[in-house]
N, C-alpha and C positions, 0 to 999 in steps of 0.2 A: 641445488634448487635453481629454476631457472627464472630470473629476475624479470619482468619485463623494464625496459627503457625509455622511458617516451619523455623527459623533461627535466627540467629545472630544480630544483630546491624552492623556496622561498627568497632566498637572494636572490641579488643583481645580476652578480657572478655566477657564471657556472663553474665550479669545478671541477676538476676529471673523475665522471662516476660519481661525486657528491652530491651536487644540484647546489653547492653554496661556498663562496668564496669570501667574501666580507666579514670580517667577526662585528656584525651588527646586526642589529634587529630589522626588521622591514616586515611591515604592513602585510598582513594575509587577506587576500579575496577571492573570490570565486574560480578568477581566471590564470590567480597570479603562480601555479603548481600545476602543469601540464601531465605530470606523474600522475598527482592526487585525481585530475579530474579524467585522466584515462580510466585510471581504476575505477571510477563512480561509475562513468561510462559503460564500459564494459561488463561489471555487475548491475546494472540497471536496465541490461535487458533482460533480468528474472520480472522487472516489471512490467517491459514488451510485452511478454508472453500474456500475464498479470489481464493486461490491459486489453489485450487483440482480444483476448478468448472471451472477456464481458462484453466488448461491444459485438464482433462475429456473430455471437448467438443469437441476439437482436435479429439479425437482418435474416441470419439464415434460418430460422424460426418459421417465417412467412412460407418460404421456399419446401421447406421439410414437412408443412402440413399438404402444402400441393402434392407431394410424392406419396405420404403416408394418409391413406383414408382416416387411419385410427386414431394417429395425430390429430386430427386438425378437426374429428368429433369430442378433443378429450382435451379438457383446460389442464384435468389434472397429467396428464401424459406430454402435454405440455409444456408445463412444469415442472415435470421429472426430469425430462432433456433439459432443461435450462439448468437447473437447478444441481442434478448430479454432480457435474463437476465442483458443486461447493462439498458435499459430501466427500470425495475424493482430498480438496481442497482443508478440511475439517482434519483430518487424518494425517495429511502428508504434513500441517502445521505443529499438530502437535508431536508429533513425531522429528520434524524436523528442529526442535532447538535441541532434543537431545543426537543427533546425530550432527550438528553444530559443534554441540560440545566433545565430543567425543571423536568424531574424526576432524573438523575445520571446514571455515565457509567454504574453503574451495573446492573438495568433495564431496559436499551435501549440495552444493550449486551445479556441479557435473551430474550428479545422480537425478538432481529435479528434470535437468534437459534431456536426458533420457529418456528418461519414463516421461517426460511430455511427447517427446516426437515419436513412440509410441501409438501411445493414447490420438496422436493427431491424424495419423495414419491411417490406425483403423478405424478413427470417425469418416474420411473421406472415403475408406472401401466401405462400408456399412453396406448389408444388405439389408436391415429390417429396423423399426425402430430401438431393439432389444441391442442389439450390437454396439448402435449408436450410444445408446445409455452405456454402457461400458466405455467405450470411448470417451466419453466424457468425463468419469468416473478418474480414467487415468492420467488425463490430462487435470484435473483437478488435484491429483496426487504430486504432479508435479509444480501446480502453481502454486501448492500450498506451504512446499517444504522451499521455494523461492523466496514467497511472502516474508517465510521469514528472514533466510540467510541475507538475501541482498542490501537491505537497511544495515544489517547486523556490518557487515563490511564495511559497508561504507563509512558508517559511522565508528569505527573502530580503525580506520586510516585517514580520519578528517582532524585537522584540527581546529579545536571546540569554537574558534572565532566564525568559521564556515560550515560548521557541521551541518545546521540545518537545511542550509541552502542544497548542501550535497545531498544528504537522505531524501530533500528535497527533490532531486533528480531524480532521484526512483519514481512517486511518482507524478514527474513530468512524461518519464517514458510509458507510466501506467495510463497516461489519459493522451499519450501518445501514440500508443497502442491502440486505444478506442479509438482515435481519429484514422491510422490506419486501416481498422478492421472497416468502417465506411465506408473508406476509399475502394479498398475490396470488393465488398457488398457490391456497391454500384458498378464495380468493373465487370461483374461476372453475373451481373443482372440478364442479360440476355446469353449467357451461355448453357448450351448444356451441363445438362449433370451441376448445377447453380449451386448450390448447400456443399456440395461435395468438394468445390473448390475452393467454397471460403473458409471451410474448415479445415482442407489439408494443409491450405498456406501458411497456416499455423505452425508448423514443423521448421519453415524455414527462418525463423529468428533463431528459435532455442537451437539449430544446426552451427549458425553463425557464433552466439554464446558460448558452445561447449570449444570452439575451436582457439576461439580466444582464449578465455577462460584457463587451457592450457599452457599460456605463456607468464599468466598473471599469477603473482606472492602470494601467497597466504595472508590472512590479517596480520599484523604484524602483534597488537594485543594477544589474540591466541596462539601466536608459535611463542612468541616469552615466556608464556603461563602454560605451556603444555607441551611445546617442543622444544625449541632450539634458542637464546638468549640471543646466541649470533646474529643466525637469521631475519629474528626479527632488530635487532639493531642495522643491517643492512637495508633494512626496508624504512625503517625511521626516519635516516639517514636521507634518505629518498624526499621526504615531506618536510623536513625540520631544518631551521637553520643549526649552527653547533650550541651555542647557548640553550636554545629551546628543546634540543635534542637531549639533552644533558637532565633538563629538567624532567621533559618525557621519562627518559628512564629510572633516573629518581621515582617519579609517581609509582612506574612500573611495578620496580624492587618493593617498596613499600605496601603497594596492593598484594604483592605475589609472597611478602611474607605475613601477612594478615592469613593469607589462602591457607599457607602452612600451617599457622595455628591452629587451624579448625581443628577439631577433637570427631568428627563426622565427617563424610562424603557428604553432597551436596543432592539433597532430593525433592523430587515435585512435594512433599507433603509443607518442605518449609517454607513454601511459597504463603501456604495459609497459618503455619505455625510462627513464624521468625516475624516478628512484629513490623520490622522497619521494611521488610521486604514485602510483608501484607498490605502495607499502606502503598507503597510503587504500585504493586499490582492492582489494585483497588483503583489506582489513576487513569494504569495503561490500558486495563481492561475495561474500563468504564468508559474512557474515548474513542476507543476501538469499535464498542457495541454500540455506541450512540452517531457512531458515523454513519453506520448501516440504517440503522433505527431510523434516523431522520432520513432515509429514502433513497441517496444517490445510485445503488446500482438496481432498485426501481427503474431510476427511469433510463439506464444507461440498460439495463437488460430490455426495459420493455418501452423504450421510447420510440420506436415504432408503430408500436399497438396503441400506443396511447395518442401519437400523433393522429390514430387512424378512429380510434376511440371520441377525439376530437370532430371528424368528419372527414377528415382528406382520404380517399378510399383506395388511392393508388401506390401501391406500395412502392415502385418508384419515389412519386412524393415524398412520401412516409419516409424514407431512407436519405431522399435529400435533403429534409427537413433537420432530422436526426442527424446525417455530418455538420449539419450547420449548428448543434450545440456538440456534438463531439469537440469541433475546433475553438470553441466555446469555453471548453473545459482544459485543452492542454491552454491553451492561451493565459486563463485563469492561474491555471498551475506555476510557468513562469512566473509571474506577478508576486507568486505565493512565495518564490523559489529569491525572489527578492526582498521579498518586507518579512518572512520569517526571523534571518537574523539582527534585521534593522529594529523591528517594533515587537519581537519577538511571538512565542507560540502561545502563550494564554489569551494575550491581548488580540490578535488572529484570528484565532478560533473562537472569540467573543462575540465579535462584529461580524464575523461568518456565520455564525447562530440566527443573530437580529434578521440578515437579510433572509436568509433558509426560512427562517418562519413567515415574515412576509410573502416571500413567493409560494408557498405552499399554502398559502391562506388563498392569494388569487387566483393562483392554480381551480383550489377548491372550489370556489367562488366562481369561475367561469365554467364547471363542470354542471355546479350546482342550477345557476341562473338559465341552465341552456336544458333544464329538463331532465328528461333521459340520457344527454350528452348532447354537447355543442353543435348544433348546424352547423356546418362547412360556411364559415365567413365572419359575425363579428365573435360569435364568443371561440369559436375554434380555435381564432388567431388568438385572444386572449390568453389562452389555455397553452399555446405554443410561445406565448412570449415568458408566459409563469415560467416556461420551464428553460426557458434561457435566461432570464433573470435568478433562477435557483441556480445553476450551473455558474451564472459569472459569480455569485457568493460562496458558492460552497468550495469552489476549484482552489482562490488563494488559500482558503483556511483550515476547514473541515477536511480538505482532500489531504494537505501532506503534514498539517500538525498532528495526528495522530501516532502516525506512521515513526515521525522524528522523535517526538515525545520518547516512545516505547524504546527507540532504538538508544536512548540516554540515560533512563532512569531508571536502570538495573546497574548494581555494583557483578562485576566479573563472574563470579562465581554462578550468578542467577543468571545474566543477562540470553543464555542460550534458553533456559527452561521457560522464564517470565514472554520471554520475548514470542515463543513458540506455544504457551498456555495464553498470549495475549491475543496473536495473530490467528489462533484458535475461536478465540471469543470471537472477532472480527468476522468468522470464515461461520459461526455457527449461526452467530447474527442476521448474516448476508444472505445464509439459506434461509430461516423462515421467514427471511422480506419476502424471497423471489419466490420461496415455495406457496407463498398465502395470498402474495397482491392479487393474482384476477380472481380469487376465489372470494378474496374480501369483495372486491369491487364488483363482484356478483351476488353479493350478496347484500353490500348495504350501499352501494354503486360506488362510482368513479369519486366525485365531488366528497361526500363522507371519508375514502379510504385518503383521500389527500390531508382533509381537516384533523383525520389522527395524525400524520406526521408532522404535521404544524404543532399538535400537543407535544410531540417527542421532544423537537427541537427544541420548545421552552423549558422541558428537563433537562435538555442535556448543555441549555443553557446555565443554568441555575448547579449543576455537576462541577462544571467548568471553573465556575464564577468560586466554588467553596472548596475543591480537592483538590483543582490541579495546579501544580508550583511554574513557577517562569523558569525554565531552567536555560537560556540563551546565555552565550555566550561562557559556560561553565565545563569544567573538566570533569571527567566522570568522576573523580575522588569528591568533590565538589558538592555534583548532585546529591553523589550518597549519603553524604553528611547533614543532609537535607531532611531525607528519611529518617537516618539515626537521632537527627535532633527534634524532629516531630514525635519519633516514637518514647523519647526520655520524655518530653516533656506532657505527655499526654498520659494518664493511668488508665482510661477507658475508652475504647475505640469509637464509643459514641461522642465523643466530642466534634466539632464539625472542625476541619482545617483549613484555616484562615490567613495562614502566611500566606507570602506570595512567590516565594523566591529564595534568596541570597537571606 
C-alpha cells in the first residue's frame, strides 16, 4: 500500500519514517501533525465539491432561466434543478456508509469523484433543461456518498484532542466552496454560454481529489477492523507519539474483540432496534435535520433571489451581495474550527441557535415591514444585513457541530451505516427546504416563510439543550460508553436526557 509522507508525528523529533523521536508526551494541535492535516486536507475536498455545487446553483439559476423559457415561467422547474441534486445526494448517502463499510473511505471517496465529474459534465453540455436535471441528479450522487465518507476519515485519523477542529475542516472547505462557487459566478457573468461554465468547473476539484486521493492510507480504524492490523499500525505510527500509539491500539484490540463477539452481522434495522445505538442516532439525526430546518442552504441556494426579493434587481448585485455572505460563512467556519474544541460542540451549537433565531426574526421583520417585500433601500438593506448576521451565527456552530458530532458518536461497527442513515436525514431535509422555500414564500410570502424558521430554531434549540451530550475531547470508546450508560440507566425511551457528557 502506498503511504503518503508529508510530516512529522506529534513529537519534536522527527524520526526516520516515524514522525517521533522523544519518548515523551507533547501537546497535540491543529498545526502541530503535518501528516494528520494533510490527510484532513486532502479529504476535505469531498466538502469542496459539497460546497461549490450549493452555492454554483445560486448564481447559475438566474442565468438558466435566461436560456430556458420553461425555466424561468416555472418556480416549480426551478426547483427541480436546484433541488435534484439533493435527490441524487439522498441516495448516494445512504448508500454510501454501506459501501464505507464494506469496501473503505478511500474507495467510496474515489467512486463519489467520479460519478461527480460525470454528472458535471454533462450539466455543462446540457441541451435542455431535462438533461440538466440529470446532471444534477448525478452530481448529487456524488456529493452524497462524500458527505458522508469525508468526516468519517477524518475523524478516524484525528486524534480525539483535535478531532473537531479537523472534521471541522470539512466544512471550512464546504463554505469554502460556496465562496468559490461566487467567485465563479461573477467571473463568468459576462461570458458566453454563463451557466454552462459555472457548472462545469465543478469537475475540476473532484479531478484534483481523485488524483490525490491516490496516494493517501486508508483510515487506519478500518484497515485494523477489516483488513490489515499492519497497515493500519503504520498509519498510527504516522499521527501518534509511541506511548499514545501503544494506547491507540490497545483501544483498537479491545474494540475489535467486542466486534467478534457479536452473535449478528451488523444491519440498518439495529440502528432503531439496539437501544444505545437508537439514542446516538436519535442525536445525530436530529442535529443533522435541524441544521437544514433552521434555513442555511435556504439562503446559500437562494440567496440571490432573495437578495433580489429584497429589491436589488441586478443580478450582478445580487451575486455580489451573496459572495459577500458566502465569505461571511467560510470566515465564520474558521472561528468554529477554533472554539469547537476549546468550548466544545454543545455549548457552540447553543449560542449558534440564540443568534439564528434572532436573525431570522429580523430577517422576517424587514420582509414583513416592507409590505409585499422591501424597497430597494432602508428595509432591503435590513433584510441583507439579517442575513449576514444569520451566517456570522450559524457558520461557527450550527455549520460544523453537526457534521463533528455524527462523525464521533457511533461505536465502529455502526459508525458507517449511522453515519450514512444520518447524512441521509441531513440531505432529505435539505431537499424539502429547497424544494418548498419559493412555493412557501408564494404562498404565505417572504417575511412569514422566514418567521417559521425562526420557530425551528427554537426547537432545535430546546433538542440540543436535552439530547445532545458534550462529547469534546473524548475517544470513541469513551463516547460509546455514554450511549451504553444512558441506555442502562433509562427503562423507557421517553424519559428526556439530561446528562451532558462525561
Amino acid at each position: 500500500m502506498t503511504i503518503l509522507s508529508l510530516g512529522g508525528g506529534s513529537s519534536e523529533y522527527l524520526g526516520e519514517g516515524s514522525g517521533y523521536g522523544y519518548d515523551e508526551r507533547k501537546v497535540i494541535t491543529y498545526f502541530s501533525n503535518s501528516y494528520v492535516l494533510a490527510l484532513t486536507l486532502v479529504a476535505g475536498f469531498g466538502g469542496l465539491l459539497f460546497g461549490y455545487d450549493t452555492g454554483v446553483i445560486s448564481g447559475a439559476i438566474l442565468y438558466i432561466r435566461d436560456d430556458f423559457q420553461a425555466v424561468d415561467q416555472s418556480s416549480f422547474l426551478q426547483e427541480t434543478i436546484v433541488s435534484m441534486a439533493l435527490v441524487g445526494a439522498i441516495i448516494g448517502a445512504a448508500a454510501g456508509g454501506w459501501i464505507n463499510d464494506a469496501y473503505g473511505r478511500k474507495k467510496a471517496a474515489l467512486l463519489a469523484d467520479v460519478v461527480f465529474i460525470v454528472g458535471s459534465l454533462g450539466m455543462a453540455a446540457a441541451p435542455d433543461p431535462y438533461v440538466l436535471i440529470f446532471g444534477r441528479f448525478l452530481v448529487g450522487l456524488g456529493i452524497g456518498t462524500a458527505s458522508v465518507t469525508a468526516p468519517m476519515y477524518i475523524a478516524e485519523a484525528s486524534p480525539s484532542e483535535i478531532r473537531g477542529g479537523l472534521v471541522s475542516t470539512n466544512v471550512l472547505m464546504i463554505t469554502g466552496g460556496q465562496f468559490l462557487s461566487y467567485l465563479v459566478n461573477l467571473a463568468f457573468t459576462e461570458v458566453p454560454g454563463t451557466w454552462r461554465w459555472m457548472l462545469g468547473v465543478s469537475a475540476v476539484p473532484a479531478i484534483i481529489q481523485f488524483v490525490l486521493l491516490l496516494f493517501l492510507p486508508e483510515s487506519p480504524r478500518w484497515l485494523y477492523m477489516k483488513k490489515s492490523k499492519a497497515e493500519a499500525i503504520v498509519v498510527l505510527s504516522k499521527i501518534y507519539d509511541p506511548f499514545r500509539l501503544e494506547e491507540e491500539i490497545d483501544q483498537l484490540a479491545s474494540t475489535l474483540k467486542e466486534e467478534q463477539l457479536r452473535k449478528s452481522a451488523v444491519s440498518y434495522w439495529d440502528v432503531f432496534v439496539v437501544k444505545e445505538v437508537r439514542l446516538a442516532f436519535l442525536a445525530g439525526a436530529g442535529l443533522q435535520a435541524f441544521q437544514q430546518f433552521t434555513g442555511i442552504n435556504t439562503v446559500m441556494y437562494y440567496s440571490p433571489t432573495i437578495v433580489q426579493m429584497a429589491g436589488f434587481n441586478s443580478n450582478q448585485l445580487a451575486l455580489l451581495l451573496s459572495l459577500i455572505i458566502a465569505l461571511m460563512n467560510a470566515i465564520g467556519t474558521i472561528l468554529g474550527i477554533y472554539l469547537i474544541d476549546m468550548y466544545g460542540r454543545r455549548k457552540l451549537a447553543l449560542s449558534s441557535l440564540s443568534g439564528v433565531t434572532v436573525s431570522l426574526i429580523l430577517i422576517s421583520v424587514a420582509f414583513i415591514m416592507g409590505s409585499s417585500g422591501p424597497s430597494e433601500g432602508y428595509y432591503g438593506w435590513i433584510a441583507v444585513f439579517g442575513l449576514a448576521l444569520y451566517i456570522a451565527f450559524f457558520a461557527p456552530g450550527m455549520g460544523p457541530v453537526p457534521w463533528t458530532v455524527n462523525s464521533e458518536i457511533y461505536s465502529q461497527s455502526y459508525r458507517g451505516i449511522c453515519g450514512g442513515l444520518s447524512a441521509t436525514v441531513n440531505w432529505v431535509s435539505n431537499l424539502i427546504v429547497a424544494q418548498s422555500f419559493l412555493s412557501i414564500a408564494d404562498a404565505v410570502g417572504t417575511g412569514p416563510t422566514f418567521l417559521i424558521l425562526a420557530g425551528i430554531s427554537v426547537a432545535a434549540f430546546l433538542f440540543v439543550m436535552l439530547y445532545v451530550p458534550e462529547t469534546k475531547g473524548l475517544s470513541f470508546e469513551e463516547v460509546e460508553n455514554i450511549w451504553k450508560t444512558r441506555a442502562r440507566s433509562s427503562n423507557t425511551d421517553k424519559e428526556p436526557l439530561l446528562e451532558q457528557g462525561r
